[in-house]
PQR file with spaces between the fields and no chain letter, atoms N, CA, C, O and H, PARSE charges and radii, in Angstrom:
ATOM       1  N    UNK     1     101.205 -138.765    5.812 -0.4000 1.5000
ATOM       2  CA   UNK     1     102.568 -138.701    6.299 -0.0000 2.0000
ATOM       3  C    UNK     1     103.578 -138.711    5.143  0.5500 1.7000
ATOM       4  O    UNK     1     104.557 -137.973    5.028 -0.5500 1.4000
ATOM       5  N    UNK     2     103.009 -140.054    3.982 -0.4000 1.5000
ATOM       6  CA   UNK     2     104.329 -139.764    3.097 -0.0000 2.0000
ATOM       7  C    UNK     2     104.538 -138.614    2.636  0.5500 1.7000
ATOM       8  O    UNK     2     105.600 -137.997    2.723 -0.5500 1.4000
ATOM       9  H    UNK     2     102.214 -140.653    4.075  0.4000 1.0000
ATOM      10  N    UNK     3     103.136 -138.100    1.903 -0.4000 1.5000
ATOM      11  CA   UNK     3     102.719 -136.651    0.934 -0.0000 2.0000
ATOM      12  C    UNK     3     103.706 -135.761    1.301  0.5500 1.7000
ATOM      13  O    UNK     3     104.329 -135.135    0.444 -0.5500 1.4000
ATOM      14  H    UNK     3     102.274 -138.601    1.832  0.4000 1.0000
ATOM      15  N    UNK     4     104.021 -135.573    3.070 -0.4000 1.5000
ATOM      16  CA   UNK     4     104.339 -134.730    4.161 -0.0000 2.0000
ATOM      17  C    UNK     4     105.691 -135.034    3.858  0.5500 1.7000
ATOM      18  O    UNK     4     106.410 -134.035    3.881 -0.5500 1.4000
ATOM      19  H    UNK     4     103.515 -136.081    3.767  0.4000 1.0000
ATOM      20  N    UNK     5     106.312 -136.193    3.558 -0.4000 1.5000
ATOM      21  CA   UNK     5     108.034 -136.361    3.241 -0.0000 2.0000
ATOM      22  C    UNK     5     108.612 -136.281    2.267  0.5500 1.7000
ATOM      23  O    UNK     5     109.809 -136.052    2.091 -0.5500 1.4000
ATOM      24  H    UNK     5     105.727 -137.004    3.539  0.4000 1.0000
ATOM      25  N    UNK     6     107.178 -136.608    0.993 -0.4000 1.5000
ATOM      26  CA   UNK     6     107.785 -135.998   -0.508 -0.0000 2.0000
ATOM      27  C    UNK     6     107.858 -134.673   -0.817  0.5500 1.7000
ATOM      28  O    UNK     6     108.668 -134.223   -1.627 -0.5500 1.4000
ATOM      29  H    UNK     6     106.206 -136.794    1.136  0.4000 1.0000
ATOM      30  N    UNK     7     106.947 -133.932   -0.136 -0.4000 1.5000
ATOM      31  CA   UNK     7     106.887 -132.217    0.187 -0.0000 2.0000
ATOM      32  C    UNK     7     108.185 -131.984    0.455  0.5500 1.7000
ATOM      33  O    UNK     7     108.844 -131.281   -0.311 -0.5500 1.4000
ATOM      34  H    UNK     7     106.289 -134.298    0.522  0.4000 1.0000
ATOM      35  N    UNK     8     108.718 -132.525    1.546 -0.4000 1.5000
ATOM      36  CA   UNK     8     109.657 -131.673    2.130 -0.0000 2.0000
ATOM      37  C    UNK     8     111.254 -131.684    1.168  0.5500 1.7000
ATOM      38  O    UNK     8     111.922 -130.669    0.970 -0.5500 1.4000
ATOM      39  H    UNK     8     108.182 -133.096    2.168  0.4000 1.0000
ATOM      40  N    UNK     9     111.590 -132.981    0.706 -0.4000 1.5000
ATOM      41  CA   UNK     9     112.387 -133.684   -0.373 -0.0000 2.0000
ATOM      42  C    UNK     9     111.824 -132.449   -1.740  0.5500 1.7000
ATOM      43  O    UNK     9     112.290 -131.327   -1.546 -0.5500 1.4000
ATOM      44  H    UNK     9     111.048 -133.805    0.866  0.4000 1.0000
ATOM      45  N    UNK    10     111.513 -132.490   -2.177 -0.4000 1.5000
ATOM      46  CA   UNK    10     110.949 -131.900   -3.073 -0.0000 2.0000
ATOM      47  C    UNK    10     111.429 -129.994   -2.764  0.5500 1.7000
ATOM      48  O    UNK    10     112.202 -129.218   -3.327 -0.5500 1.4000
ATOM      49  H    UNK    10     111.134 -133.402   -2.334  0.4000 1.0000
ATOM      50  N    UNK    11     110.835 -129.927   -2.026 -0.4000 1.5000
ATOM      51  CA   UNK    11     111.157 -128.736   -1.192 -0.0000 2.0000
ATOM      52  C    UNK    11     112.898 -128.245   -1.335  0.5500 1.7000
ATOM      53  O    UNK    11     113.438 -127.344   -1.975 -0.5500 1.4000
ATOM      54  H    UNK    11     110.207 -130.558   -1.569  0.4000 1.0000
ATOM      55  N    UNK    12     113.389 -129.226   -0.484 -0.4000 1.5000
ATOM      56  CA   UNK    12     114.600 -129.525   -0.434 -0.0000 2.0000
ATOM      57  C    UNK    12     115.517 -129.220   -1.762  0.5500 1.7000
ATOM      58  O    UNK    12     116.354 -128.317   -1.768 -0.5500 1.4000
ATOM      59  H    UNK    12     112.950 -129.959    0.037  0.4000 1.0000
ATOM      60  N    UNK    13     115.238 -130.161   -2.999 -0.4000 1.5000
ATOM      61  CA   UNK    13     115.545 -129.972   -4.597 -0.0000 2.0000
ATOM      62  C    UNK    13     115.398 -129.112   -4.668  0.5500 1.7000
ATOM      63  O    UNK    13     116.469 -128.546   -4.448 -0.5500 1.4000
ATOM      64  H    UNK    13     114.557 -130.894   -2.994  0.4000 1.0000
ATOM      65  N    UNK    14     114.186 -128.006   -4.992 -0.4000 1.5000
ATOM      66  CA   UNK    14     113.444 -126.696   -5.514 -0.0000 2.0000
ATOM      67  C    UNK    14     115.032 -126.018   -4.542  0.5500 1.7000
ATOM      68  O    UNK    14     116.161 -126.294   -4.949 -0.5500 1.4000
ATOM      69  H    UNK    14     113.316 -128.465   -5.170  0.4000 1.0000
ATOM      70  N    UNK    15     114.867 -125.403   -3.648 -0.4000 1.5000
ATOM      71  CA   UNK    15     115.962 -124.473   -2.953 -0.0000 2.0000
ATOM      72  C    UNK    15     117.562 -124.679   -3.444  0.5500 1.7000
ATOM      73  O    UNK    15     118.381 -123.844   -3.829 -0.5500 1.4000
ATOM      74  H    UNK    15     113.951 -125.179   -3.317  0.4000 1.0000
ATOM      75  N    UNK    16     117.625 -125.560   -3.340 -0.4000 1.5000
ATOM      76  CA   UNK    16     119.350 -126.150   -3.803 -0.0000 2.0000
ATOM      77  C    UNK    16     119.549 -125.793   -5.283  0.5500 1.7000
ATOM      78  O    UNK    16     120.620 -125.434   -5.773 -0.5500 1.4000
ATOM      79  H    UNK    16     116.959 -126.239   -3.028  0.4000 1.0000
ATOM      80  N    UNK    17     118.501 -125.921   -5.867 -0.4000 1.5000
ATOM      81  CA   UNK    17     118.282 -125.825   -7.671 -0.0000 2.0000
ATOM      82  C    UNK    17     118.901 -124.350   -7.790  0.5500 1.7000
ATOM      83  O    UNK    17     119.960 -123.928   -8.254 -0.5500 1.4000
ATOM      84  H    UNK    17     117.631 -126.212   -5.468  0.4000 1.0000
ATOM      85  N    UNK    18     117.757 -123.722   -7.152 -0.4000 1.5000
ATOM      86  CA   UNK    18     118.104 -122.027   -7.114 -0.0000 2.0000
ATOM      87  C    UNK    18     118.659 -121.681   -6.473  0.5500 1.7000
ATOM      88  O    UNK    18     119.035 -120.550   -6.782 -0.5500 1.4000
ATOM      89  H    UNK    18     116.897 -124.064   -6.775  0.4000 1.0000
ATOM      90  N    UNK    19     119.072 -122.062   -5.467 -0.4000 1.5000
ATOM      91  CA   UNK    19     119.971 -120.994   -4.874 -0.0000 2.0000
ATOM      92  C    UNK    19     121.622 -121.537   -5.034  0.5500 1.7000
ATOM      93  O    UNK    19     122.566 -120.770   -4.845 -0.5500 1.4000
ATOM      94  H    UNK    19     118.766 -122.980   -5.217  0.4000 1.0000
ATOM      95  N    UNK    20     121.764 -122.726   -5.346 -0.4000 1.5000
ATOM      96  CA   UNK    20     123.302 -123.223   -5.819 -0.0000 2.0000
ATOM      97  C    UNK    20     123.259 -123.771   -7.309  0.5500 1.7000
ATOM      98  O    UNK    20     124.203 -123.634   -8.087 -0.5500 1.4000
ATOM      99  H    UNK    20     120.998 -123.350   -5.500  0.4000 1.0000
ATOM     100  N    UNK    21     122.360 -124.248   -7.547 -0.4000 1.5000
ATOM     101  CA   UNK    21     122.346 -124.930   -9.334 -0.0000 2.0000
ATOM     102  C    UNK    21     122.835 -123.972   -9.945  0.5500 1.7000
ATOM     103  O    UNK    21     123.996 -123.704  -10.257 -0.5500 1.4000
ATOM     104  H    UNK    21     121.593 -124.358   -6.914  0.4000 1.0000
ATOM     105  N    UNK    22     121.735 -123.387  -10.127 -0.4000 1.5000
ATOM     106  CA   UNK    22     121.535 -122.222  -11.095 -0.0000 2.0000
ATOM     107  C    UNK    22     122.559 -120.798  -11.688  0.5500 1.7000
ATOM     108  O    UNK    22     122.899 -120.317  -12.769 -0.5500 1.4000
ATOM     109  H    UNK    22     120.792 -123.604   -9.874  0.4000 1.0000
ATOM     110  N    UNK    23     122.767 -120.524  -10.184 -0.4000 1.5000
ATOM     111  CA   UNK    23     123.761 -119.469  -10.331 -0.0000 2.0000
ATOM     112  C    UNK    23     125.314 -120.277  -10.584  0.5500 1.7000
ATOM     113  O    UNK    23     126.292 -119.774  -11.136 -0.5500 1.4000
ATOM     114  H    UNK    23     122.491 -120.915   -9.305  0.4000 1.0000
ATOM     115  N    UNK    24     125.234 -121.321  -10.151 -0.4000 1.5000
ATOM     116  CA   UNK    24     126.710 -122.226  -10.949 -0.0000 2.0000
ATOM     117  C    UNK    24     127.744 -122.023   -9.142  0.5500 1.7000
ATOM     118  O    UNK    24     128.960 -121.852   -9.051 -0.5500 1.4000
ATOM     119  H    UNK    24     124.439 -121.730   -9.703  0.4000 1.0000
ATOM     120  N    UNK    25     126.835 -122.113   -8.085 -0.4000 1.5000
ATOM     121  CA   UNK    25     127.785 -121.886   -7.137 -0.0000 2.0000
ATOM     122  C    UNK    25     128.335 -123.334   -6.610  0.5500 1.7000
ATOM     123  O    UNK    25     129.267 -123.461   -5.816 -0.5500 1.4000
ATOM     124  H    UNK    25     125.848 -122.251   -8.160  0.4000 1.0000
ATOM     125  N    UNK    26     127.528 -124.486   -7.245 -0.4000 1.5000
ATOM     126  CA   UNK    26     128.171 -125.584   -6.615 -0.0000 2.0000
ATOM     127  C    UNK    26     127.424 -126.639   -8.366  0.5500 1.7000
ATOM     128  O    UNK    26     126.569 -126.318   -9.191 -0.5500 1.4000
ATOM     129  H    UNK    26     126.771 -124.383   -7.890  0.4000 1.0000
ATOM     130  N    UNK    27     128.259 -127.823   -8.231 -0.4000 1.5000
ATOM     131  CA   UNK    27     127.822 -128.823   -9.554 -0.0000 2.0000
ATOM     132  C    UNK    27     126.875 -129.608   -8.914  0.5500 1.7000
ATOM     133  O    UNK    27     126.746 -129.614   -7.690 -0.5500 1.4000
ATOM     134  H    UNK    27     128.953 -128.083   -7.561  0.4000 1.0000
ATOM     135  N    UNK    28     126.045 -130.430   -9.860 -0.4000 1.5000
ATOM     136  CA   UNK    28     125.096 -131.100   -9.417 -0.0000 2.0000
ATOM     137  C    UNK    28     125.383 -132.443   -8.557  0.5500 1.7000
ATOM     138  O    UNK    28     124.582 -133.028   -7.827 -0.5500 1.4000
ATOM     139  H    UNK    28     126.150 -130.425  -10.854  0.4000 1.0000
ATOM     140  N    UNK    29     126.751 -132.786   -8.834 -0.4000 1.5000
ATOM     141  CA   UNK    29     127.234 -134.067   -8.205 -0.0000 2.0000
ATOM     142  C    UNK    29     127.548 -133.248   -6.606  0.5500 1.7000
ATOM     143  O    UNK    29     126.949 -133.839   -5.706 -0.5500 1.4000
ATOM     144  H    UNK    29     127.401 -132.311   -9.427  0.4000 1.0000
ATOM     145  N    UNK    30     128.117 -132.390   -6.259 -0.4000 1.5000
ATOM     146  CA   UNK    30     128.003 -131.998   -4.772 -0.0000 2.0000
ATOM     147  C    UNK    30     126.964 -132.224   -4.500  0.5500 1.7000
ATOM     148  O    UNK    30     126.886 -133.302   -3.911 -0.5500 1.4000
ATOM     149  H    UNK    30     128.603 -131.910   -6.990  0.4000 1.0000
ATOM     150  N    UNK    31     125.829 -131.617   -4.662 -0.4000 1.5000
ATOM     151  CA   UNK    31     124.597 -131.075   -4.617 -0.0000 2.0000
ATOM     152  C    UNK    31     123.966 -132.347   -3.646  0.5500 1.7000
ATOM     153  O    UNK    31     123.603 -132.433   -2.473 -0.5500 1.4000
ATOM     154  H    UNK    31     125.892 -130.741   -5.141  0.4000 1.0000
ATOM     155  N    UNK    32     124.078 -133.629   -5.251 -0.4000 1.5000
ATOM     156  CA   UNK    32     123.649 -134.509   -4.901 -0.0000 2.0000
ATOM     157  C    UNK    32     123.948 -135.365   -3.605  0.5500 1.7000
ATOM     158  O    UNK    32     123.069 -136.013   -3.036 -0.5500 1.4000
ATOM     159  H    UNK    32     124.373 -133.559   -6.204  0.4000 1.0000
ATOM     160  N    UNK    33     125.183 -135.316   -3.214 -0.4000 1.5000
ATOM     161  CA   UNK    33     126.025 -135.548   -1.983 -0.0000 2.0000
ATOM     162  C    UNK    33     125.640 -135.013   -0.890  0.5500 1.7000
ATOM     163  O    UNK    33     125.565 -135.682    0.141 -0.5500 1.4000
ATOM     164  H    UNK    33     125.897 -134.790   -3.676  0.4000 1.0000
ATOM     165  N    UNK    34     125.257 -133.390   -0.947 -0.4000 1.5000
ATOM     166  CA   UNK    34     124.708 -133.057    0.191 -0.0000 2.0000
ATOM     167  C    UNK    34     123.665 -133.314    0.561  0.5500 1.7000
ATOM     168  O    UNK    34     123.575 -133.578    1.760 -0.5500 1.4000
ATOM     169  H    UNK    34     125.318 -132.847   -1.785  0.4000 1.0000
ATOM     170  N    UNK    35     122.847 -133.342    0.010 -0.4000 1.5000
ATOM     171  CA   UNK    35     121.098 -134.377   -0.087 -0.0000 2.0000
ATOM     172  C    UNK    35     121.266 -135.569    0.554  0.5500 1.7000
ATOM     173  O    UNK    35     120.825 -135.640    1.701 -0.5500 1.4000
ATOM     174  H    UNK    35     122.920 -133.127   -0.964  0.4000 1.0000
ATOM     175  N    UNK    36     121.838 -136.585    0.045 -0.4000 1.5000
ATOM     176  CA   UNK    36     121.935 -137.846    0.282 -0.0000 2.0000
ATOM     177  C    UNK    36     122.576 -137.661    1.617  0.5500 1.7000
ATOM     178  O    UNK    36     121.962 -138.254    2.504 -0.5500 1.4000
ATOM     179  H    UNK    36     122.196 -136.527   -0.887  0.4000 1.0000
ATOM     180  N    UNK    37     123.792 -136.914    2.076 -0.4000 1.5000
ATOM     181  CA   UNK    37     124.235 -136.810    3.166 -0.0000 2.0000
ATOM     182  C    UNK    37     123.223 -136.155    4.295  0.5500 1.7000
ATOM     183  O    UNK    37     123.477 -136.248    5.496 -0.5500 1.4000
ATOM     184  H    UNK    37     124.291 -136.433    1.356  0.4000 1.0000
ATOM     185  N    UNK    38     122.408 -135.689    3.943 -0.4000 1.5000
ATOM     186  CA   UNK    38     121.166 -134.735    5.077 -0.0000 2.0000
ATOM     187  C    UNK    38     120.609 -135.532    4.837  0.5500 1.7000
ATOM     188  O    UNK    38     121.119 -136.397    5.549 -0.5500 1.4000
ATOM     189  H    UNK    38     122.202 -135.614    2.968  0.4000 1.0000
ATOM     190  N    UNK    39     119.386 -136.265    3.996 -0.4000 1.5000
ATOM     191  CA   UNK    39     118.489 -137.495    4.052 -0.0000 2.0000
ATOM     192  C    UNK    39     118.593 -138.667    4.801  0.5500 1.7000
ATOM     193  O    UNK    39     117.705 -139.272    5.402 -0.5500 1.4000
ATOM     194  H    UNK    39     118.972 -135.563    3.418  0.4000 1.0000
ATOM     195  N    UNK    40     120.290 -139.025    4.648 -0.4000 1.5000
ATOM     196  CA   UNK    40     120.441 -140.800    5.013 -0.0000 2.0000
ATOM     197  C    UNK    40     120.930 -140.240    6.619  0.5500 1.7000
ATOM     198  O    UNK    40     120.241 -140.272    7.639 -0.5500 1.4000
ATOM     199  H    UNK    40     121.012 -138.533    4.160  0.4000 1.0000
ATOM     200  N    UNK    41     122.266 -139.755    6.473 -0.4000 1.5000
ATOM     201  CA   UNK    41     123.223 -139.500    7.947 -0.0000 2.0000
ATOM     202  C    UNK    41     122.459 -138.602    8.705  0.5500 1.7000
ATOM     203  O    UNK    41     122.176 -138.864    9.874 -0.5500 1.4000
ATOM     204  H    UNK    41     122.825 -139.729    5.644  0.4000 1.0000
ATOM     205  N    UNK    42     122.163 -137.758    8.256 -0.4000 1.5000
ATOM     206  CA   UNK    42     121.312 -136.749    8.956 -0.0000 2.0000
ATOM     207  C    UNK    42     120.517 -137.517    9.894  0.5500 1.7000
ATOM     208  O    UNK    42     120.978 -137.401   11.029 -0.5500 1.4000
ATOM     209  H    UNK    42     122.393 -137.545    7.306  0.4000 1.0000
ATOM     210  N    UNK    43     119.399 -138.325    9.832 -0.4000 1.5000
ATOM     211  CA   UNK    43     118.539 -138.421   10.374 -0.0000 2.0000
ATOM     212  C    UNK    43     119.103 -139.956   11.093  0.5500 1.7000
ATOM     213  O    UNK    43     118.182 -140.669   11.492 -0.5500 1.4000
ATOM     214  H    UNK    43     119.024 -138.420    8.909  0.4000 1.0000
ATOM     215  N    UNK    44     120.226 -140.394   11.245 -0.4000 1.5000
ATOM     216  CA   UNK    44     120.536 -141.494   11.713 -0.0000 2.0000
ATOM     217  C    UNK    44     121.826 -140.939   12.293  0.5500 1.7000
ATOM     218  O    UNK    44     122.294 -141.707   13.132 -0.5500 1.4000
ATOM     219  H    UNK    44     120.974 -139.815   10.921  0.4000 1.0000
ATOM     220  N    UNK    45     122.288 -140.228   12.168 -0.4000 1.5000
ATOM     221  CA   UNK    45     123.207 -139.668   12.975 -0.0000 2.0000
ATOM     222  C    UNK    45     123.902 -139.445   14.552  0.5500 1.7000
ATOM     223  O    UNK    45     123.457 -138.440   15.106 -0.5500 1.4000
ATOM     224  H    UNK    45     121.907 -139.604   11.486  0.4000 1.0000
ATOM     225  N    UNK    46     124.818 -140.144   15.277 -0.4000 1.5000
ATOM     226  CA   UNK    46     124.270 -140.131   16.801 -0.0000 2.0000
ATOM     227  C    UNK    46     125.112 -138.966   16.973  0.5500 1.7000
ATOM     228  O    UNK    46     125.728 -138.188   16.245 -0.5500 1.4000
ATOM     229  H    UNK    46     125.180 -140.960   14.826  0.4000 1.0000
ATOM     230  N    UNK    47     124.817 -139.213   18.753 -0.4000 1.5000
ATOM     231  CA   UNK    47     125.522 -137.865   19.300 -0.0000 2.0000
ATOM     232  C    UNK    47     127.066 -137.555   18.967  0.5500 1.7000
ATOM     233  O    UNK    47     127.921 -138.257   19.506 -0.5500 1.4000
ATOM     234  H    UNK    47     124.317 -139.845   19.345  0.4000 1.0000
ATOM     235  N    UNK    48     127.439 -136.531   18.103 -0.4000 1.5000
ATOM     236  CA   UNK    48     128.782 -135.970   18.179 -0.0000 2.0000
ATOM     237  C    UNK    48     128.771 -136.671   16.947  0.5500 1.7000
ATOM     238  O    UNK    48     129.825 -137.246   17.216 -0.5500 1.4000
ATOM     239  H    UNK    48     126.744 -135.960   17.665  0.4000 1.0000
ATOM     240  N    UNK    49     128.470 -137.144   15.762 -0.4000 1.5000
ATOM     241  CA   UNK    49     128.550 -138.067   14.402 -0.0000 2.0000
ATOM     242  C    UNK    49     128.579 -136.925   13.885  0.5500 1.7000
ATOM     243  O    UNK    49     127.757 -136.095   14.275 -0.5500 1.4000
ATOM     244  H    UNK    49     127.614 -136.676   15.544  0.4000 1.0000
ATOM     245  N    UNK    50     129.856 -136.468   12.531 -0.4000 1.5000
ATOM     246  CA   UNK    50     129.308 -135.586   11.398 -0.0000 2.0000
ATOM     247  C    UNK    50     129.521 -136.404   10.409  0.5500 1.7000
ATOM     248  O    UNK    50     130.164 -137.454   10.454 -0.5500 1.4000
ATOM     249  H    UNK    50     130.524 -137.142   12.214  0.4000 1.0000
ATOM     250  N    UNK    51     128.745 -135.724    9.104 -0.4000 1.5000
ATOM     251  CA   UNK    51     128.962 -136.548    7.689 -0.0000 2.0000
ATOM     252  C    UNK    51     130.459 -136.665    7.275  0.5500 1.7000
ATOM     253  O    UNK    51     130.633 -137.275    6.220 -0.5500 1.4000
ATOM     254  H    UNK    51     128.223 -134.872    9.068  0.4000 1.0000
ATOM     255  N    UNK    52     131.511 -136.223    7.867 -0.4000 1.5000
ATOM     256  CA   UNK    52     133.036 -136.285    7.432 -0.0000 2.0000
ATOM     257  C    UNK    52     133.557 -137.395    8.001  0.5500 1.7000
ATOM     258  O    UNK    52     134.489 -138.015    7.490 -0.5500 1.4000
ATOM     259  H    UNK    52     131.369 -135.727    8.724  0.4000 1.0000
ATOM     260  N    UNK    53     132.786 -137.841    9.502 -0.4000 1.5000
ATOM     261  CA   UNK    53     133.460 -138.548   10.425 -0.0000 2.0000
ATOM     262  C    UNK    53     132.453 -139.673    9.650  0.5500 1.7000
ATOM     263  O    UNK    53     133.281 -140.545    9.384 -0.5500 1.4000
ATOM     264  H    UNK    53     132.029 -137.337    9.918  0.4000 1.0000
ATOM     265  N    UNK    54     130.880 -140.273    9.021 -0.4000 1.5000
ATOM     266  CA   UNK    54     130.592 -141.088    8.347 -0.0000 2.0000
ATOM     267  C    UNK    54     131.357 -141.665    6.989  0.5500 1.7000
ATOM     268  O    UNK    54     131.309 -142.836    6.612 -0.5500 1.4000
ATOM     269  H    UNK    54     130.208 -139.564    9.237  0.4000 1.0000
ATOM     270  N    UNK    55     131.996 -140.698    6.411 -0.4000 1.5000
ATOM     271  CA   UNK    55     132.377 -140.963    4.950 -0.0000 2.0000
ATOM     272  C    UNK    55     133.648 -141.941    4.984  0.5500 1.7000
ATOM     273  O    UNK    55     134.031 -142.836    4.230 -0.5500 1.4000
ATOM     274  H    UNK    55     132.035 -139.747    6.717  0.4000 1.0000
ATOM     275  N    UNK    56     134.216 -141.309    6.360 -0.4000 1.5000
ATOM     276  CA   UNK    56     135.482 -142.072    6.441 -0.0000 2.0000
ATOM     277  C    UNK    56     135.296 -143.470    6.976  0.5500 1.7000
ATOM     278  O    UNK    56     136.224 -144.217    6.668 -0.5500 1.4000
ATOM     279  H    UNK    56     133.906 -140.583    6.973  0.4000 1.0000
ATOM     280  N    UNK    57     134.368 -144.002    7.676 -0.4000 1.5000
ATOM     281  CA   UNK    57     134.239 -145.184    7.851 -0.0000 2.0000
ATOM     282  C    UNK    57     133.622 -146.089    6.491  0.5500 1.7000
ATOM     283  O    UNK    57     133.458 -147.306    6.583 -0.5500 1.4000
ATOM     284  H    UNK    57     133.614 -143.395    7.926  0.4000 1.0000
């Protein structure tokens, strides 16, 4: 199961690297924000919750 969650995390990095790192379409501190925001809120998130309406609390 973990193998199965570091895959996907991992996964996750690899795509963001290339397809926003790299070409310079976003900095690594967004980057990192959006991760942490899909990892933590994402998956704890209730009905009608977005990460804009979390940040502000």
């Amino acid at each position: 199961m973990m193998e199965t969650v570091a895959e996907c995390v991992f996964g996750i990095v690899e795509h963001l690297t290339l397809s926003q790192l790299l070409p310079g379409i976003k900095e690594p501190k967004s980057l990192a924000l959006q991760v942490a925001n899909l990892l933590l809120y994402g998956i704890l998130a209730t009905e009608g919750a977005t990460t804009q309406e979390i940040e502000k609390e």
